[in-house]
N, C-alpha and C positions, 0 to 999 in steps of 0.2 A: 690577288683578286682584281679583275679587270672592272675599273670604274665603267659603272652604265651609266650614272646623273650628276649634271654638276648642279651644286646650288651655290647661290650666288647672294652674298649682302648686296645692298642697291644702297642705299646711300653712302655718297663718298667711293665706293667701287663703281655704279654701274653708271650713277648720275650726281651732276655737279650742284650737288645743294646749296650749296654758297656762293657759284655764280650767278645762278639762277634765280635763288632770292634777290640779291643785290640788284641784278638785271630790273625785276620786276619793281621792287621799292623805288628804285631811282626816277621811273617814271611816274610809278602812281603819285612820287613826293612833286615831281613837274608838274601834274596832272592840280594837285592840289595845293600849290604853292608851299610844299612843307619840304626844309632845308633842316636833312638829316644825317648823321654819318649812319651810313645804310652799311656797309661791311660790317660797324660794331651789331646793327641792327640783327643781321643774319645772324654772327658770332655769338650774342648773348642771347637768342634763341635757342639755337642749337644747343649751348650750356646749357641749358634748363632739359634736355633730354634727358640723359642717362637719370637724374635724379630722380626726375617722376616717375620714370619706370623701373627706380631701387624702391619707391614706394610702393608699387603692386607687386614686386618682387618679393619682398619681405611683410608682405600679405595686409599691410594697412589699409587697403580696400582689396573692393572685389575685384575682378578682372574688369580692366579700364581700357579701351583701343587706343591707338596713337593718335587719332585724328581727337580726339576728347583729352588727351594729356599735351597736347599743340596745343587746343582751345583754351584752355588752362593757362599754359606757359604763357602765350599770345596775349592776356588779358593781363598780366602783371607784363608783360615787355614794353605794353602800349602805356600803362601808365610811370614805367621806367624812362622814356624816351619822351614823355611829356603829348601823346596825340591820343587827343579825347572828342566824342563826339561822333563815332563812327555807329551807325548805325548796325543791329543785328546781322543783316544780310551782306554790310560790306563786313564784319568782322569774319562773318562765314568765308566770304571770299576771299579772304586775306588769307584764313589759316587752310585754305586749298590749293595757296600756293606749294605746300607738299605734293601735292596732284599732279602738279604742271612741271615739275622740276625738268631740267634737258639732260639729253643722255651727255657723257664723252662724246669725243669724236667720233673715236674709235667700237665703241659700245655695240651698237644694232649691225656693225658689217664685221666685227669679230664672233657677235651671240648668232650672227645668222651661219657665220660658217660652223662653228659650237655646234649647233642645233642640228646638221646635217648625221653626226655620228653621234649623240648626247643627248638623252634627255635634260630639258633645262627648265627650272625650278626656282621659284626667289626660295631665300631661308631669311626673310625680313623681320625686321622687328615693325613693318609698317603693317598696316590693319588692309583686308581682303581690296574696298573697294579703293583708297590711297594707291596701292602698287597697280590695283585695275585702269583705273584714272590715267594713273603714272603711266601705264602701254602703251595706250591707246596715245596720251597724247608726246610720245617719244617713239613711237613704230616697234617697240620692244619684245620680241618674239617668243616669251613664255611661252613652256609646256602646261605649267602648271603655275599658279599661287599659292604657294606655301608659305608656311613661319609661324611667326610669334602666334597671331591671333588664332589661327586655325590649332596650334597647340595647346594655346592658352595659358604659354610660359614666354616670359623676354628671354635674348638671350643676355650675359650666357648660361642661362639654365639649362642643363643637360637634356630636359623635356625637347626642348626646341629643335636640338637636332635631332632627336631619336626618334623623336615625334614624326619629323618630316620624312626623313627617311622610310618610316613604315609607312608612311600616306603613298607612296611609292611602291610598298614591297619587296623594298630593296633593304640589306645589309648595312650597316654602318659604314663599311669598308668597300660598298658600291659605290659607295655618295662622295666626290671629291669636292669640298667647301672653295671657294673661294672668294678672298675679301682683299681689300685693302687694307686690314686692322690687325697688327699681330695679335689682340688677344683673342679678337673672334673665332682666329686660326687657333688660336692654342686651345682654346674652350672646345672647337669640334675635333682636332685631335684626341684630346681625353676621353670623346665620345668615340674614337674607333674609326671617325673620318679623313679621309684624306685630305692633302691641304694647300693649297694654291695660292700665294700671295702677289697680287697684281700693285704693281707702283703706282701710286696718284698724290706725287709729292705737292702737288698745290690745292688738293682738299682744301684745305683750312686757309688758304691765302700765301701771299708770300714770305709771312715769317712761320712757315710750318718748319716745326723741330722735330715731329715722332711719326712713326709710322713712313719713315722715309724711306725705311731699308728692311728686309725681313731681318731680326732676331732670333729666327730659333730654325732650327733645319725643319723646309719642308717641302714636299714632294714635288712643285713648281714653284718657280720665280719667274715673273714674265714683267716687260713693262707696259704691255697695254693686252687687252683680248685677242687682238689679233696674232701678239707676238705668242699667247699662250694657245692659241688654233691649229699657229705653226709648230709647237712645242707637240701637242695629241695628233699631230698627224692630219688634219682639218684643210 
């Protein structure tokens, strides 16, 4: 079966969250005389992900967006890190630094060549207006916004791809995933998707250990969008 859509995780595949973060903390810390290690900053924010959303996973609230399990996270990180006294509207703008994250390099002139033969899709676990935000302010050439929220399963709940997929009206085995994450990859396989592993061995910083190399056979391996454009023929 001939893939018509790709969908795409976006953090850590499409945009560099963790430089981005860092970027930003280092000056707002200039800006207000606060002398932080901002990598650990990024880092044990990000840790505080997957957990909140095992918590709406396994149903101990109701469905919660990511921009409100950031806000969450954000408010025990600030008082981990010792910086108190931030008023409402700067903590809002702090946890939209999800908003603003920057693509890769490579990202918007690999999705644009993508885009010419592909429908292109997030399958994000980030909330409608976060990855809207995120477009507009990275130039990021969705077809659609797709994922978690509009399913209303994280992944890797199988809802999440299947869901997406059908918002589509496409087949499982239309839809070619791709991430940087082998288990995202393995979770939309089980679902019948195809599977595309893109390399971004400095996610995580320089001492990154996993997600370095794909693990498990899957239908592409590319090291950046552009080299997977030239891979479909793009």
């Amino acid at each position: 079966m001939a893939f018509k859509a790709l969908l795409f995780d976006v953090f850590g595949t499409v945009v560099d969250w963790r430089g981005s973060i860092i970027a930003e903390a280092e000056g707002w810390g200039r800006s207000h005389g606060l002398d932080r290690d901002w990598a650990a900053f990024a880092d044990g924010w990000r840790a505080k992900y997957q957990p909140a959303m095992q918590r709406v996973r396994e149903g101990q609230s109701g469905w919660v967006k990511l921009d409100d399990l950031h806000h969450a996270n954000l408010l025990e990180l600030l008082d981990e890190f010792g910086i108190s006294g931030l008023s409402e509207q700067e903590i809002d703008h702090w946890n939209r630094v999800w908003h603003r994250l920057n693509p890769w390099p490579d990202s918007v002139a690999g999705l644009t060549r993508l885009k010419r033969d592909y429908i292109l899709a997030t399958l994000s676990n980030g909330n409608v207006a976060l990855i809207v935000n995120m477009a507009k302010h990275g130039g990021l050439p969705w077809d659609a916004v797709l994922g978690a929220e509009v399913a209303g399963h994280y992944k890797p709940q199988p809802e999440a791809y299947l869901k997406t997929a059908g918002f589509l009206g496409l087949a499982p085995g239309e839809c070619l995933m791709v991430a940087a994450h082998n288990a995202d990859l393995v979770a939309a396989a089980g679902c019948g998707l195809g599977t595309a592993f893109i390399r971004r061995p400095t996610e995580y910083g320089p001492s990154q250990d996993f997600d370095m190399e794909p693990e498990n056979e899957y239908d592409y391996v590319a090291d950046d969008f552009l080299d997977l454009a030239s891979q479909l023929g793009c």
